[in-house]
N, C-alpha and C positions, 0 to 999 in steps of 0.2 A: 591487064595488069593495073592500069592507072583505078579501073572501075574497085577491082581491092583494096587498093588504097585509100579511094574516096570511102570503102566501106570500114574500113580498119580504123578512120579520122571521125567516122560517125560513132562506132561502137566503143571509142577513146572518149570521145566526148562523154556522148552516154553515161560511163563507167565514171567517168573525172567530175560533173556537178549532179551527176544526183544521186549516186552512194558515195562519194569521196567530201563532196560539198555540205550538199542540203539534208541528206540522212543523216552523216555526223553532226548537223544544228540541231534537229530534235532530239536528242538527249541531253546536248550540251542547253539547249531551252528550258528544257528541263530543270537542268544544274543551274542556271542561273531565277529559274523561277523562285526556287527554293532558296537559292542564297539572298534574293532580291527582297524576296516577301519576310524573310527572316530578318534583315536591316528595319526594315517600315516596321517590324512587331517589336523589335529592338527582342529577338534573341538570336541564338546562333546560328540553328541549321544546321547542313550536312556538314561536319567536316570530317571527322574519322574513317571513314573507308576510302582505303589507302590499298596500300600491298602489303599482305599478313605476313613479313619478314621473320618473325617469331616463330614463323611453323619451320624455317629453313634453319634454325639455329642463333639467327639473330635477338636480340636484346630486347631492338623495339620496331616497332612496324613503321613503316613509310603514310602517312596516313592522306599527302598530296592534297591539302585541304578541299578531302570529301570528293574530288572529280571523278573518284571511281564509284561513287553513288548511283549514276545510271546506270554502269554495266552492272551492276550488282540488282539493279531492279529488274534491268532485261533479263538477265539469269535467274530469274526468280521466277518471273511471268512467265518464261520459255518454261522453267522444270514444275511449274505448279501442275494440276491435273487438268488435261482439258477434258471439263464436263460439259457433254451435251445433255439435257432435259429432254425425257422422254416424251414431252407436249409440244414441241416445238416443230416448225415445220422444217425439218433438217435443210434441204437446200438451199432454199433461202435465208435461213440463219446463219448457212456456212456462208454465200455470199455474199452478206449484208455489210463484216467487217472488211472484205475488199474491195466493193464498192467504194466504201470512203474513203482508203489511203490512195488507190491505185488513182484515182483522175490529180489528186494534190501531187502527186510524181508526174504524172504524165505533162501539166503545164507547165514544167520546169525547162521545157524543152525550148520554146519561146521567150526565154527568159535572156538576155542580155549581160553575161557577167563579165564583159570587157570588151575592148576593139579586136583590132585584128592585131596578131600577132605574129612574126617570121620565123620560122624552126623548121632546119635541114632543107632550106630553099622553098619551102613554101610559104604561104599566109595561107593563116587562116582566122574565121570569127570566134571569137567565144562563147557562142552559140550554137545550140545543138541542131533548131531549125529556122532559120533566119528565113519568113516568111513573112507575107506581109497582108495578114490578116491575125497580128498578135492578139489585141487584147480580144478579139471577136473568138479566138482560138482556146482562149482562158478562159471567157464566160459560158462559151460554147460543154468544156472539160469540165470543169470544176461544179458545175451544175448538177452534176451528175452523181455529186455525195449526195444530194438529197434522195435518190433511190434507195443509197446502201441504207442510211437512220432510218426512212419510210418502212422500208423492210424487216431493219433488225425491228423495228417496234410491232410492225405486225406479225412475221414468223415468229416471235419469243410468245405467241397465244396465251399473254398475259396484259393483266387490265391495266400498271404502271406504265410501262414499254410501248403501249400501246397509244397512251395519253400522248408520253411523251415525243411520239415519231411524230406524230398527229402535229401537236403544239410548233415540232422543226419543220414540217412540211410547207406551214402554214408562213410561218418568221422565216425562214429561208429565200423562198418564192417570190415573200413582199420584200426583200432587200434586196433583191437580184435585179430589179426594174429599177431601184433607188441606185445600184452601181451602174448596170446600166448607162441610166441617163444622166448622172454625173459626171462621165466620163467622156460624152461629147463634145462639149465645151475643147475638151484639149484636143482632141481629134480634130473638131472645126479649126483651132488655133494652129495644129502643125501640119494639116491636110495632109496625114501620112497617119497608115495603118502598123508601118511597120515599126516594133518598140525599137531594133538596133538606131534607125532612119530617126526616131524621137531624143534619143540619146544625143543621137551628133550632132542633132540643130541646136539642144541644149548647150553642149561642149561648146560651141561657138557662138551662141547670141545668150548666153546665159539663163540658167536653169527658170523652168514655170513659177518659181515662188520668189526664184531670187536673178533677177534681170538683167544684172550690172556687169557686164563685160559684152562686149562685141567683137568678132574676129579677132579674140587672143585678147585683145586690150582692154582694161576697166573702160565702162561707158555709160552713163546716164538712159535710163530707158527709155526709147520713143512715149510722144504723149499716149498713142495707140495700146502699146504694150506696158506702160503703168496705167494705164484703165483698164485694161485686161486682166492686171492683179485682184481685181475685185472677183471677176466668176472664176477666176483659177482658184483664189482661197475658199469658195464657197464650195465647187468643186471637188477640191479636196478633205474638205472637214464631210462632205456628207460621203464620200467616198469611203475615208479614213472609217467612219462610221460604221458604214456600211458593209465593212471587214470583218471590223468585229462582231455583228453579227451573224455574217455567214459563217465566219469560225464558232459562234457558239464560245463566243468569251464572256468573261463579264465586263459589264454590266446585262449582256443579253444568252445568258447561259440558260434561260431557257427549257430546253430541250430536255436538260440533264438536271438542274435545279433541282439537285438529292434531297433539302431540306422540303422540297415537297410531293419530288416523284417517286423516293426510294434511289433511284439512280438512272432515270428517263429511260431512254431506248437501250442502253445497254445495260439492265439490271439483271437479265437473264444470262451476258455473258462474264466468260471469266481465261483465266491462262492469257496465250499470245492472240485471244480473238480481240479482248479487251483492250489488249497491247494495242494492236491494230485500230482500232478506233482512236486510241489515245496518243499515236503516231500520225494519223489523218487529222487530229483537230491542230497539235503542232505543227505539222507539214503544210496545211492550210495555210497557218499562220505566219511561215515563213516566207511560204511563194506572194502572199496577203502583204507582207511588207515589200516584197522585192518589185510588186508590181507596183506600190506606194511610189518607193525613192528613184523609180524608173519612169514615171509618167511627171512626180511633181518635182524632183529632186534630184536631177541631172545623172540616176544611175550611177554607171563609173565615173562618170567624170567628176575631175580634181575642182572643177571651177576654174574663176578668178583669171582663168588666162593660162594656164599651167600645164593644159593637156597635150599643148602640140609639147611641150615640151620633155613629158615624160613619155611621151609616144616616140621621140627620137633617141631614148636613152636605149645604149646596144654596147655587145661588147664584140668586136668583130660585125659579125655578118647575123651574129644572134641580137636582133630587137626584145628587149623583155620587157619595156614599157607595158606591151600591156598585163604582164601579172601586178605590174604595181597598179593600173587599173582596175584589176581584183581585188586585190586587197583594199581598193580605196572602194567599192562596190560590198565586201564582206562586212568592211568597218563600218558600212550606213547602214546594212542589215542588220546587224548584232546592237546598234543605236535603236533602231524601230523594234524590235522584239523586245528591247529592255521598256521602250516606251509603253507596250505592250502589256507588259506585266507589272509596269506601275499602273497602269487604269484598274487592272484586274483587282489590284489590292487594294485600290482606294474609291473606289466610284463603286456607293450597294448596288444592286439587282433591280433592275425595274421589274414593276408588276406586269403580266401578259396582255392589259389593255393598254398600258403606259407603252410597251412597246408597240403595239400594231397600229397605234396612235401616232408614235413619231416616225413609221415611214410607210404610212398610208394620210395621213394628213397633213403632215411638216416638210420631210424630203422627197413626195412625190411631186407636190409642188413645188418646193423652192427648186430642186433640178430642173423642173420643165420651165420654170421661167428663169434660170438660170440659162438656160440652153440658148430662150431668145435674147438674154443681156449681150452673152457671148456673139451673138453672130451678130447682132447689130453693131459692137463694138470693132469685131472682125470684118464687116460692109462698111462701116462709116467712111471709109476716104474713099469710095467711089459711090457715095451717096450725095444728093442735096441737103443745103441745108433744111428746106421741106421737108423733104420726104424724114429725114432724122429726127425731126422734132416731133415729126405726127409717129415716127415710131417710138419714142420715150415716153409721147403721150398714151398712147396704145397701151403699152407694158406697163405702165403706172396704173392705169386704170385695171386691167389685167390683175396686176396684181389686190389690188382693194379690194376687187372683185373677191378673188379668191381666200381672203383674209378674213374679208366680212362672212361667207359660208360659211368659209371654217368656223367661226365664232360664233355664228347662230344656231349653228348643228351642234355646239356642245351643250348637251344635257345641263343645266344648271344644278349647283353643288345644295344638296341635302344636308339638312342642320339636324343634327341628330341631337334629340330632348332626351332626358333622363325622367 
């Protein structure tokens, strides 16, 4: 009996954040990409499709400013025709668009969207698989869209499609080393794999970016842990980065960059296969931010001192603190996805050398010496003072080293005569 129960608590889960949760964001991402980018264009965007009250006898339609816009496009993609091309290598075509959604779901699993919470006498986490090999678990999964684009570009036995798998293989690959090794630094800093285990030391000695509270109470940050600010921002910006391109956003869209691939790897598909790809680059981007506000930005937590305190709010013997821990978890993801979509609409398109330039010559090194800022920062109080200066010296020169290469390898800029 108890064993069903533990299975019934998994397959609740399951069901509750990643079709109740993170599959309702991709549409609603959707809906606000459209409303978001239609302010910065300064026009309107979706808002009329509503509920067609008028076919029922009513007046005027419910028109719910435009939110029924996704269902309306899902219903459309679903009943359009699914054409398969007679040149394409069916198998691999059909599995090219599950490839890329199914791993953006599957890391959902490891995801952290609250503490523990008590219902009908038990606790439980708000996590699907509270392991403790999280982010190893996410880079591990999510690696793995690069087969589905690699495929749809080579099964579609076309010359665009094909460019453009190519083009993602390539840019995908080189950013996976750049998150990667970004993301040591904070592993070194909370010598814990597990992201719930990351969250709570945050909840208590105050978030990676933001320091200021200790055991519940505002607090000034040790001198250690305000020098530590330095490779956690860096950290994070090349991280942040480095998101964006594994999503195939812009500025590094890449892949798809229709203004010059026709429409990159998926120009041979169409219907719900299409959907499916276009459900994978959203889903991407959501698990892309949850891992963001979870590693640099205290996850659920409230901050400032506030958590033990909404962790004890209950009404009887029911603890509900932590759905308000959700909801304060929901609210920083729906912030990061909007951030999201202001890049998309305001930062052009770098060119394909400009991108394999900035993380094969910019963020593979600033990580990797980022990495030694970090640990020497993280040794320093059981170091000498020797031994610390020869190592500032070391990473100083290190880095010159590396600056000066970089800058004699670049090709010098041609002056084009008339």
């Amino acid at each position: 009996m108890p064993v069903l129960i533990d299975l019934a608590i998994i397959i609740t889960k399951i069901i509750a954040f990643t079709f109740l949760v993170v599959l309702p964001l991709v549409p609603l991402s959707v809906y606000f990409e459209r409303r978001f980018s239609a302010i910065i264009q300064d026009r309107v965007g979706p808002n009329r499709v509503g509920i067609p009250l008028t076919l029922l006898g009513f007046k005027k339609d419910f028109h719910l400013w435009g939110l029924i816009q996704p269902i309306a496009d899902g219903l459309k993609l679903f009943l359009k025709e699914d054409f398969t091309p007679a040149h394409v290598r069916k198998t691999f075509y059909w599995l090219a668009p599950a490839l890329t959604v199914v791993p953006a779901l599957i890391t959902v699993c490891v995801i952290p969207f609250g503490p523990e919470i008590t219902l009908f006498g038990r606790t439980e986490k708000l996590v699907i698989a509270d392991i403790d090999i999280g982010p190893l678990f996410i880079f591990a999964i999510s690696s793995l869209t690069v087969y589905g684009i690699t495929l749809a570009g080579w099964s579609s036995n076309s010359k665009f499609p094909f460019i453009g798998g190519v083009r993602s293989t390539a840019q995908m690959i080189s950013y996976e080393i750049c998150l990667g090794l970004s993301v040591i630094p904070v592993l070194l800093y909370f010598g814990d794999l597990n992201l719930n285990n990351i969250v709570r030391q945050q909840a208590e000695n105050g978030w990676l970016l933001l320091p200021f509270w200790k055991n519940g109470s505002l607090a000034l940050p040790s001198l250690q842990t305000a020098l530590f600010l330095i490779p956690a921002f860096i950290a994070f910006l090349i991280f942040t980065i480095s998101i964006f391109a594994e999503t195939n956003r812009m500025p590094f869209d890449l892949p798809e960059c229709e203004t010059e691939l026709v429409g990159g790897y998926h120009t041979e598909y169409s219907s719900m296969k299409f959907a499916m790809f276009f459900m994978g680059e959203y889903a991407a981007m959501v698990i892309g931010s949850a891992l963001i506000i979870t590693l640099f930005l205290g996850g659920w937590s409230a901050g400032f001192g506030l958590d033990q305190y909404i962790s004890n709010f209950a009404i009887g013997d029911f603890k509900f603190g932590g759905f308000i821990h959700l909801g304060i978890f929901l609210t920083k993801l729906l912030a990061f996805i909007l951030f999201f979509i202001l890049v998309r609409w305001t930062v052009p398109r770098f060119r394909y050398d400009q991108l394999m330039k900035l993380g094969w010559v910019i963020f593979f090194e600033a990580a990797l010496i980022n990495v030694f800022l970090a640990a020497l920062i993280i040794a320093a109080p059981e170091l000498t003072a020797a031994i610390l200066i020869v190592g500032l010296i070391l990473l100083a020169i290190v880095t010159a080293a590396v600056i000066w290469v970089a800058k004699i390898s670049e090709p010098p800029a041609k002056v084009l005569r008339a």
